[in-house]
N, C-alpha and C positions, 0 to 999 in steps of 0.2 A: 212500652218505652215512650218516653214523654217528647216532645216535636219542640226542637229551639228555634224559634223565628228572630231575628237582626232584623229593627228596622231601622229608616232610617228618619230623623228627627225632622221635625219641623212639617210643614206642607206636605211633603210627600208622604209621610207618617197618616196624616189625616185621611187623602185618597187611598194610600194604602189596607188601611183598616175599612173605609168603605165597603172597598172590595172585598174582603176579607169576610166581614157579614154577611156581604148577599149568598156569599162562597158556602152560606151556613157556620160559619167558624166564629166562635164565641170570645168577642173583643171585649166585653162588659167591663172585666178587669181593668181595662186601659181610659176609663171615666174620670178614677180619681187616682191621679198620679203621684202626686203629693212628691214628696224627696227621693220614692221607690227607683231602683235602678231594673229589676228584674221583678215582671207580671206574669204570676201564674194561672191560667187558667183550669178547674179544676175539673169543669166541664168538658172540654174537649183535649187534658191532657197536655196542653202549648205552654209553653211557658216565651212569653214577649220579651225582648230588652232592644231597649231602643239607644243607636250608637251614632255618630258620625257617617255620615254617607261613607268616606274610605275606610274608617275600624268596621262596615260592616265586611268588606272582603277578607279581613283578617281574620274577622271571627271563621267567615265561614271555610276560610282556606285551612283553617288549623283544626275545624270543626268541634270550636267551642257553638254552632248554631249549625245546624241542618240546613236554613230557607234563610236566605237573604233577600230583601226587598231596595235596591238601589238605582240610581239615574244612570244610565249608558254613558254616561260624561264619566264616571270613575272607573268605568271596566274600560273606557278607550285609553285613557291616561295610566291608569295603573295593572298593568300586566298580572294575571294571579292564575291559579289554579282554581276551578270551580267547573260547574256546569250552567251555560244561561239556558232554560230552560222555558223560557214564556216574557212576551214584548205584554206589559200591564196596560198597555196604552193610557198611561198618567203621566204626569210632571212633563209632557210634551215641551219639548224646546227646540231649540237647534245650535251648533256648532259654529259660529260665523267668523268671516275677516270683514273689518271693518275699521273706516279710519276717516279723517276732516275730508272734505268733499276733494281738496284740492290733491289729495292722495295718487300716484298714479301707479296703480299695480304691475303696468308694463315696463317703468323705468327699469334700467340694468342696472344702476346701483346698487350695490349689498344695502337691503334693506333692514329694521330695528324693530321687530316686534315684539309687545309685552303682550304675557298671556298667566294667567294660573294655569296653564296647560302646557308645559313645552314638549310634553312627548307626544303631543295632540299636533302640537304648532309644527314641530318638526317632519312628521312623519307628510304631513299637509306640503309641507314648503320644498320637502325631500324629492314626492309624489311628483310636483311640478317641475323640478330642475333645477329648485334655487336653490342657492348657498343665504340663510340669513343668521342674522345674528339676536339673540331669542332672549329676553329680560322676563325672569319668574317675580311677577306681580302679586303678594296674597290679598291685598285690599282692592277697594276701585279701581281696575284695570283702565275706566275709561278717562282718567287723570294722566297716563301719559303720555301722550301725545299732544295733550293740551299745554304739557309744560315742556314740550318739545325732548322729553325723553327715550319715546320709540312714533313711528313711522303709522304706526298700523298695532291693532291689537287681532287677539281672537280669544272668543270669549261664549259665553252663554247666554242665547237671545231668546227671550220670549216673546214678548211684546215690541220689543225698541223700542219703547218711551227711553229711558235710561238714554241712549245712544243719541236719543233727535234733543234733548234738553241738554244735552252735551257737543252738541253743533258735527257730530259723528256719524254716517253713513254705511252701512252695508254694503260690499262690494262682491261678495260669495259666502255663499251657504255651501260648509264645508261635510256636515254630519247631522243627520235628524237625529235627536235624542229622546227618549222616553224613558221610564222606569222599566229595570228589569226582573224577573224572577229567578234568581241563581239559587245554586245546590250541592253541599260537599258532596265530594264524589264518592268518600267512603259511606256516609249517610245514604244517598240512592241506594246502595247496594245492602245498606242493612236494615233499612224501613221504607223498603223500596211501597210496599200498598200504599202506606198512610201518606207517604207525597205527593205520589201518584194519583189517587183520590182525591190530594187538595191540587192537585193542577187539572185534573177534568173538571172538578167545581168551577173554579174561576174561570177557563177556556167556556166554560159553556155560560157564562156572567158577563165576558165579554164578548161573546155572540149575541149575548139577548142586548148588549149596549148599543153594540153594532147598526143590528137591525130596529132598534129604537132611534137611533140616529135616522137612519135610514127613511125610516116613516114619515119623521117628523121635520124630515128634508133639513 
């Protein structure tokens, strides 16, 4: 039975397959991608398609894919059916509120946050006791507040260059993010070895990362 992997495009796609290699798992197909939507690997049986961070919970909720490979920022926001089964430790980020220095998170005013997140934003603002009022941003989130649109954003930080070239501040770190290794759950139960096998691989890849970090201080 052949193993459908979801990944997810872009950067994460890259670390992804890293991993994936040292795992022993044969990515070679994934070199020359050309117009290709679905890579099959003939060697290890896998057949690759590479989707949108959120199509890949679709895929794997419907179990058109086995192994999904996605960022903890789409399993907080979008609720699904699945198993998360191993933290990749890649595409590291974080969940943050952040807003113009003069910001003040204590004020009692109903405040105006824009986010590409609001089931993120809300559960956040829910958690603390606020009532706010939540604007779904799909582009540069860190444009409104500049144009006096909303109050405060939350958003996905890695670095915070973005945030400090935009005169925008960090005031809570709401959620650490990383990539996950999720799993239909009819798939566990009908190829349970061969998953299982590729999740001792990589647990034991990111052990040897670990204490490679470790050494090398």
């Amino acid at each position: 039975m052949r193993l459908k992997i979801a990944l997810t495009k872009g950067r994460l796609e890259d670390e992804a397959v890293r991993l994936l290699t040292k795992a022993q798992v044969d990515c070679s197909v994934l070199a020359d991608k050309k117009r290709k939507l679905i890579f099959q690997s003939e060697t290890d049986e896998i057949d690759f398609f590479l989707v949108k961070a959120v199509d890949v919970l679709t895929y794997v909720k419907h179990g058109a894919a086995d192994i999904g490979i996605v960022g903890r920022d789409v399993l907080l926001e979008a609720a699904s059916s699945y198993y998360e089964v191993l933290d990749l430790k890649i595409g590291v980020c974080r969940f943050c509120l952040a807003a113009p220095k003069t910001f003040d998170p204590t004020d009692y005013k109903r405040k105006v946050i824009a986010t590409k997140y609001p089931n993120v934003t809300e559960a956040f603002f829910r958690q603390r006791g606020e009532d706010v009022e939540i604007i779904k941003i799909e582009g540069s989130v860190e444009i409104a507040p500049l144009l006096g649109l909303a109050d405060a954003i939350v958003d996905i930080v890695e670095t915070g260059a973005t945030l400090r070239d935009n005169g925008l501040v960090i005031f809570e770190t709401i959620h650490p993010i990383s990539a996950r290794l999720i799993v239909n759950k009819a798939s566990l139960k009908q190829n349970k070895t061969r998953i299982f096998s590729l999740i001792d691989k990589l647990q034991l890849v990111l052990k040897e990362e670990t204490a490679d970090e470790t050494i090398n201080g």
